[in-house]
TIZA-704154 format. One record per residue (C-alpha): residue in one letter; residue number from 1; x, y, z. Coordinates in pm, whole numbers, plus 50000, padded with zeros to 5 digits. Example, Ala and Ser with C-alpha at 12.3 -4.5 7.8 and 13.67 -1.06 7.14 Angstrom:
2
R resn resi     X     Y     Z
R    A    1 51230 49550 50780
R    S    2 51367 49894 50714
END
This chain:
396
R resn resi     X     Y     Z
R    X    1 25133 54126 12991
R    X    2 25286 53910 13262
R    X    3 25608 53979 13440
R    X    4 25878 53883 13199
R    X    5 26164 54097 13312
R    X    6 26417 54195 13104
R    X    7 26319 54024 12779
R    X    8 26386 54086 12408
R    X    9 26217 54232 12152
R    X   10 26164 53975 12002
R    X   11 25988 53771 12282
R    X   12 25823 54119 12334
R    X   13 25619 54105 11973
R    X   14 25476 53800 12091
R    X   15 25395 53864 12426
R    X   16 25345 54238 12514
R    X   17 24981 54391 12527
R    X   18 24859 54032 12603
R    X   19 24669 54074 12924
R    X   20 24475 53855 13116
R    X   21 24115 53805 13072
R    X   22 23837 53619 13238
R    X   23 23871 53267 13049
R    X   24 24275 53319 13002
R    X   25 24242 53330 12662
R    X   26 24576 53350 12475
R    X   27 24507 53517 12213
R    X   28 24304 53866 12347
R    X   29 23975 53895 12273
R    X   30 23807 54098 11988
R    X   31 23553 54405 12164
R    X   32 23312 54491 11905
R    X   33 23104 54703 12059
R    X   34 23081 55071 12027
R    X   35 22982 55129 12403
R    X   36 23026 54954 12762
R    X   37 22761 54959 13009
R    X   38 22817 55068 13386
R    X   39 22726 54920 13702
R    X   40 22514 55201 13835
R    X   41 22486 55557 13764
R    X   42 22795 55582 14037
R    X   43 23054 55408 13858
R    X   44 22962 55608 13532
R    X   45 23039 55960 13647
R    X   46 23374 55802 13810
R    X   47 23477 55684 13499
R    X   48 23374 56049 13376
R    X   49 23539 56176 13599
R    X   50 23898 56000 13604
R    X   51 23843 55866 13895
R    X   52 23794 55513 13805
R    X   53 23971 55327 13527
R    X   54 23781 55183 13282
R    X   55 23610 55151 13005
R    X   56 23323 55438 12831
R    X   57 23281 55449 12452
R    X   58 23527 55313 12204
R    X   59 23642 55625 12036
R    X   60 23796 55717 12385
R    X   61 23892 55369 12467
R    X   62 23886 54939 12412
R    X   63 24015 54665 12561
R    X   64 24100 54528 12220
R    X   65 24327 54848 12107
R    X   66 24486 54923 12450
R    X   67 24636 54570 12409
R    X   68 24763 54663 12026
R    X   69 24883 55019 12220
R    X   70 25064 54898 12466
R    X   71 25218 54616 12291
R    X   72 25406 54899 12025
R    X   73 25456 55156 12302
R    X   74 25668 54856 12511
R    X   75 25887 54769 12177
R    X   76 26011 55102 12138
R    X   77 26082 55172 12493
R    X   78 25785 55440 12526
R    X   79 25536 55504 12842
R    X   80 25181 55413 12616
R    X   81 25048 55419 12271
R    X   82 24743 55608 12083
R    X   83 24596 55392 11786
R    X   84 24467 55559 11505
R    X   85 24245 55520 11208
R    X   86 24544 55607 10952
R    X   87 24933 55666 10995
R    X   88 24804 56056 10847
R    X   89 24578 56011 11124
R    X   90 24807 55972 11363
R    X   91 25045 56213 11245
R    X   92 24774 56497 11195
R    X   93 24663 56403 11575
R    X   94 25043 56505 11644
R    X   95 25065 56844 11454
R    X   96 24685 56914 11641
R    X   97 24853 56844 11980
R    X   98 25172 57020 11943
R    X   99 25141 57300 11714
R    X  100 24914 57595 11677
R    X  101 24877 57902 11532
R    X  102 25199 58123 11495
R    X  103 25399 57807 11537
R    X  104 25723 57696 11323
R    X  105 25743 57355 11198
R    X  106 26028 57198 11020
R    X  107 25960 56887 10846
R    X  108 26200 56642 10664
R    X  109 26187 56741 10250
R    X  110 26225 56335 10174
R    X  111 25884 56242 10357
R    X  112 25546 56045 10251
R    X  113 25344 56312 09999
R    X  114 25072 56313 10202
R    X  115 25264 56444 10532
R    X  116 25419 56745 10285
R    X  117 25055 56826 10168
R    X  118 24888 56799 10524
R    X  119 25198 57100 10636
R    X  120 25114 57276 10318
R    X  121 24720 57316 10255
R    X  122 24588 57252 10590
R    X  123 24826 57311 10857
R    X  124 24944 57658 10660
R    X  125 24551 57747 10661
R    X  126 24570 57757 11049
R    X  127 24863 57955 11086
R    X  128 25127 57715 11161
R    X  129 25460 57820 11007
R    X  130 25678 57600 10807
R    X  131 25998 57493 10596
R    X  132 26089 57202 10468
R    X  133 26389 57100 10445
R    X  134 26682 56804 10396
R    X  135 26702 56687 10791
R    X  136 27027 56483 10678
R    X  137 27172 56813 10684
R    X  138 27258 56968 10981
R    X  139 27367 57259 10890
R    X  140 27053 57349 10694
R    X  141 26851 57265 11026
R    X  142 27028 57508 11184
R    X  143 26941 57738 10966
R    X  144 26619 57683 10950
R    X  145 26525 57704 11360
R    X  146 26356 58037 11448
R    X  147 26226 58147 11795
R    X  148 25925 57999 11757
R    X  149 26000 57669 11611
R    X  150 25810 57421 11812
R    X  151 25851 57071 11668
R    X  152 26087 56903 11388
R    X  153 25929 56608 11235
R    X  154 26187 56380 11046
R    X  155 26138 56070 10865
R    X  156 26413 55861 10828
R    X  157 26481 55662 10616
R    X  158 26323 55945 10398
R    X  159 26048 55804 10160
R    X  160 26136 55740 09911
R    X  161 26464 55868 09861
R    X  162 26601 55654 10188
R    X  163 26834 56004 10339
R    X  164 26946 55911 10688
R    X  165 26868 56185 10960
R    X  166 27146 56162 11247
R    X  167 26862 56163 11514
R    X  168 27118 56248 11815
R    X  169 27259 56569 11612
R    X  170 26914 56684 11549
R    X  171 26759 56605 11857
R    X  172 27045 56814 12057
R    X  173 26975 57092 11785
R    X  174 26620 57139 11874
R    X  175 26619 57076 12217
R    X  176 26836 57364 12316
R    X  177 26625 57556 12169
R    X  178 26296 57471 12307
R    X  179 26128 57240 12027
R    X  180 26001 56840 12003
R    X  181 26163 56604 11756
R    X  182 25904 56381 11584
R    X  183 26022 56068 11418
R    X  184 25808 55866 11174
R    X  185 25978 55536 11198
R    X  186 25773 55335 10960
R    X  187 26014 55232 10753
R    X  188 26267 55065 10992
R    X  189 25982 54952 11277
R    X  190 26085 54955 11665
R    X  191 26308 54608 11584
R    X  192 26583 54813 11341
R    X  193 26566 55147 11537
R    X  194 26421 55303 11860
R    X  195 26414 55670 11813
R    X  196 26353 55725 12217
R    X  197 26692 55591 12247
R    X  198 26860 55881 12050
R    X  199 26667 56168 12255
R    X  200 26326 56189 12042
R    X  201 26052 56299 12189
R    X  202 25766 56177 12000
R    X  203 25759 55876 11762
R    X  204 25479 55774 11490
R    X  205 25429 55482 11292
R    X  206 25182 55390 10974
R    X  207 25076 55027 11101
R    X  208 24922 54936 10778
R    X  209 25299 54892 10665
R    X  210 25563 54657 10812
R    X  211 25379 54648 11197
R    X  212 25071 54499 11057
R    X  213 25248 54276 10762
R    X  214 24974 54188 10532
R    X  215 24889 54461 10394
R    X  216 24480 54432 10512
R    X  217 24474 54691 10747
R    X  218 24488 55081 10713
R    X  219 24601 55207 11060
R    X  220 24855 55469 11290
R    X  221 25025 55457 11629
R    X  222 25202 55740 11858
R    X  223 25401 55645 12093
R    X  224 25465 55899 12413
R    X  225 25776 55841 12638
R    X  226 25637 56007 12928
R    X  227 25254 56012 13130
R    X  228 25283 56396 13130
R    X  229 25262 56379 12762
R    X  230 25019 56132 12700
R    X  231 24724 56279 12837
R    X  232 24694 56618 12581
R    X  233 24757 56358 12273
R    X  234 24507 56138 12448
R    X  235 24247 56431 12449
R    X  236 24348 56540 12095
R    X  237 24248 56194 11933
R    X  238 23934 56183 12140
R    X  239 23822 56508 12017
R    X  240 23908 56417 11647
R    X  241 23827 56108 11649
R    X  242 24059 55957 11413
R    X  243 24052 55656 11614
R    X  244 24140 55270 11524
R    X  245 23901 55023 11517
R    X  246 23909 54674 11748
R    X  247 23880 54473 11471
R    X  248 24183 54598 11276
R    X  249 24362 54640 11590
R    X  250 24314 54261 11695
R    X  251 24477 54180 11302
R    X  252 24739 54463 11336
R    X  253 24827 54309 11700
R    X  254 24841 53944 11558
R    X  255 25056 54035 11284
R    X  256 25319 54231 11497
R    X  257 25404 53840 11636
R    X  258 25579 53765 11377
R    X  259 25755 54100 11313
R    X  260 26089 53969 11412
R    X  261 26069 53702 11183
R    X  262 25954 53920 10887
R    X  263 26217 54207 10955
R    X  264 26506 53941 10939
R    X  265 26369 53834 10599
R    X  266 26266 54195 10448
R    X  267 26655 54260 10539
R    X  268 26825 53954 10414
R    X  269 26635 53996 10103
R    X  270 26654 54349 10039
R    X  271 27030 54307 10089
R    X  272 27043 54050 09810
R    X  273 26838 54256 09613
R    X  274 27009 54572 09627
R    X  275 27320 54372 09564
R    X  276 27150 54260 09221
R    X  277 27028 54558 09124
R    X  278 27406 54734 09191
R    X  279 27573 54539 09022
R    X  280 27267 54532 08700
R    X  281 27409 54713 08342
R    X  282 27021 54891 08324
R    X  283 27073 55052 08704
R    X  284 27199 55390 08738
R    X  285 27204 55394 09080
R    X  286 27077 55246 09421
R    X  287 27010 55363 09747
R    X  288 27015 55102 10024
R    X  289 27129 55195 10341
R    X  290 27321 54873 10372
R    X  291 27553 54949 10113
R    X  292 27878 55025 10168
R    X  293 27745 55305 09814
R    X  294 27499 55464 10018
R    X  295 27646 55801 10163
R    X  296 27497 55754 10525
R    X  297 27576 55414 10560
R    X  298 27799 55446 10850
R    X  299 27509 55681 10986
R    X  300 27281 55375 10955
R    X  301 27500 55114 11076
R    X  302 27526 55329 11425
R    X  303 27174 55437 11435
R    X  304 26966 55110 11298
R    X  305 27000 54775 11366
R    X  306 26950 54652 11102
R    X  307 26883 54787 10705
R    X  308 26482 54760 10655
R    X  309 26289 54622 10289
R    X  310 26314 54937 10133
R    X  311 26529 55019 09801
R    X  312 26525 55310 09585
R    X  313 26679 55294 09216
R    X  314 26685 55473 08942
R    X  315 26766 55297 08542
R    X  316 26986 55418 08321
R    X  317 26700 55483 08044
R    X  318 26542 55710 08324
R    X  319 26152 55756 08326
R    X  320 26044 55559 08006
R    X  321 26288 55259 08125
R    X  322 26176 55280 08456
R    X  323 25751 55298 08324
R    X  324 25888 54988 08124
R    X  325 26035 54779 08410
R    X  326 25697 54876 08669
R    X  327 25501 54727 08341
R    X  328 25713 54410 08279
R    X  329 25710 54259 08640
R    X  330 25519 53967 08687
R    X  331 25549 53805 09030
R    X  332 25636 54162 09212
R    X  333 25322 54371 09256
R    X  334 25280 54732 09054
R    X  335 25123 54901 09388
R    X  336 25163 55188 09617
R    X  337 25216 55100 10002
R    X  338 25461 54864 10147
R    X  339 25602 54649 10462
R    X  340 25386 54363 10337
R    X  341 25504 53983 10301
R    X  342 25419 54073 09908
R    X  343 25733 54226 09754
R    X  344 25575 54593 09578
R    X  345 25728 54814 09300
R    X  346 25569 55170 09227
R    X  347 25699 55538 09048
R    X  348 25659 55798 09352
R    X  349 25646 56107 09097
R    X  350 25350 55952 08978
R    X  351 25170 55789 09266
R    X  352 25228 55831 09611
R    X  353 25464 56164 09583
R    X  354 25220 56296 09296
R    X  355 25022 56543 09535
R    X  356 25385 56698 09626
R    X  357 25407 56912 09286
R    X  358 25684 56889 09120
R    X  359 25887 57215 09285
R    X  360 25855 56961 09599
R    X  361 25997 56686 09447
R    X  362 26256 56852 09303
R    X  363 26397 56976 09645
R    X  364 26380 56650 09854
R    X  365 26578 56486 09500
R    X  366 26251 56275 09401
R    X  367 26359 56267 09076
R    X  368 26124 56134 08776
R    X  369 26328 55807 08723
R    X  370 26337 55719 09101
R    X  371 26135 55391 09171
R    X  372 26036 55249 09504
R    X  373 26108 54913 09568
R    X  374 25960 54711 09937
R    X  375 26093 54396 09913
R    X  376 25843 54090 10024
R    X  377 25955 53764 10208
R    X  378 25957 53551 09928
R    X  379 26245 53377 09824
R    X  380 26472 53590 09747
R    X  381 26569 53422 09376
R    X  382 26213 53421 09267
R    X  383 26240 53866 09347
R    X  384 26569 53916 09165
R    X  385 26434 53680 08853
R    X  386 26148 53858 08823
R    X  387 26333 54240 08845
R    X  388 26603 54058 08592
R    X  389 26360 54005 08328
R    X  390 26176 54280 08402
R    X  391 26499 54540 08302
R    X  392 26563 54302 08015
R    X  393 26662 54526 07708
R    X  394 26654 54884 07963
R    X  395 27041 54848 07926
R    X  396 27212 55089 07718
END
């Protein structure tokens, strides 16, 4: 990227990662090639051998995904970014760097299934300690910290049940004694909240969510605040090889250009929405973390910058009422994921929680009636008509 200065983030989603290139194309370039050739047996061992910068082999590095990389890294304030294949890449790439055997881990109960099952049936299998447990709370964090605790991933907004982890308190917590804080911040993106800011040391994102937009790429980022740290990650993704693609980093990169815009409409929406649905005779309850309701919203007036697309609710009717609303929508997709312009409604017990077992559930308060809700960027009255009719005759 050119030198800008001191510019916003805004102006930085259009214009960081976008380096120069031989014809000064504006839009960078799409490397689809798997290898890059060298100028003579010389300047291949120097690029072996660190001693030149360049390029090798695309699993270890491309033009097209440093630009994506660097682009994330500068929104949330970090020194560089690793691309990966999947956000589970990307977050098994950080448990491979940071942890090994004999290791504690604590890890947020209100996270993405998948993350819960990766700590349980693989990580467990090489030794690596663990204990989940409600982040939001410090005093169980506390608690939880042994001598050899080593990293404490949180994920807040917690999926799906949208707890708010006081990043600052938790960071201080662990740091004193000797362990990294790991934030997945997916759900808010580096526009509502920059975990670097509050002390975290390590900060992951699922791209195929709100970075990308469109919801036609499956991808992950880590973000590093420091060269000391980068180059172990670096070496761990090589080695795995969960790597992204430059294809699907060229769309992921194009779509974080309008990021700013989306993010102001996922949150003017999603507050209209959540208003609805609080005020709805067939809603039990709703957690929105701009709502003066939620318990942490005070929390996440201080630590975001805004409120994300994401709403959790549960219906008075509970499971059945809830199966009946996911089956009556008609403009709002039924369908797991979310961050895309498409608003999506899905049952986490059921879908993307399912792998969790119930015991799991049950202690991060994913309860059976709890539906996820990412709202799209479609007019807003079109969303709440369809969610209206929808819950028509769950009232009791």
């Amino acid at each position: 990227m050119k030198e800008h200065g001191e510019i916003s983030q805004e102006s930085l989603a259009v214009h960081a990662g976008v380096d120069s290139n031989e014809y000064l194309a504006v839009v960078p370039p799409i490397y689809q090639t798997s290898t890059f050739a060298f100028d003579s047996a010389e300047h291949g061992a120097s690029l072996f051998s660190g001693e030149r910068e360049g390029y090798i082999y695309s699993r270890m590095g491309n033009p097209t995904v440093r630009g994506l990389e660097k682009c994330i890294a500068a929104l949330e304030g970090g020194y560089d970014g690793l691309a990966c294949g999947s956000g589970m890449a990307a977050i098994h790439t950080t448990f491979a760097t940071l942890l090994s055997g004999g290791d504690h881990l604590i890890c947020s109960d209100a996270v993405y299934g998948p993350t819960c099952t990766l700590v349980e049936t693989i990580l467990s299998r090489f030794g690596v300690e663990y204990t989940m447990v409600d982040t939001s709370n410090l005093a169980a964090v506390k608690e939880a910290m042994r001598p050899n605790t080593k990293v404490v991933f949180v994920e807040t907004p917690g999926n799906p049940t949208l707890v708010i982890t006081d990043l600052q308190a938790v960071c201080s917590m662990a740091h004193d004694r000797g362990a990294q804080v790991v934030v997945d911040n997916t759900f808010m993106t580096p526009l509502l909240q920059q975990p670097f800011r509050w002390g975290v040391d390590v900060v992951v994102h699922s791209l195929t969510k709100f970075l990308n937009g469109h919801a036609d790429v499956v991808g992950g980022v880590i973000i590093l605040k420091s060269e000391q740290q980068y180059a172990p990650f670096r070496k761990t993704l090589n080695q795995l090889g969960g790597v992204l693609p430059p294809f699907e980093s060229f769309l992921v990169h194009r779509g974080i250009k309008t990021l700013a815009l989306r993010m102001q409409r996922h949150c003017e929406n999603a507050a209209k929405v959540a208003e609805f649905l609080e005020q709805h005779p067939a809603v039990e309850w709703v957690r929105y973390p701009g709502l003066k309701s939620h318990p942490q919203h005070e929390l996440a007036c201080r630590q975001m910058t805004g409120h994300g697309g994401m709403i959790s609710l549960g219906l008075k009717g509970g499971l059945e009422a809830g199966r009946k609303m996911m089956n009556a929508v008609k403009f709002c997709g039924l369908a797991v994921s979310l961050g895309g312009v498409e608003s999506l409604i899905q049952h986490p017990a059921s879908m993307t929680h399912a792998s969790m077992g119930p015991e799991a559930r049950q202690r991060a308060n994913i309860s059976d009636g709890l539906v996820r809700f990412s709202v799209g960027v479609e007019n807003v009255n079109d969303i709440i008509a369809d969610l209206d009719q929808a819950m028509a005759g769950c009232a009791t």
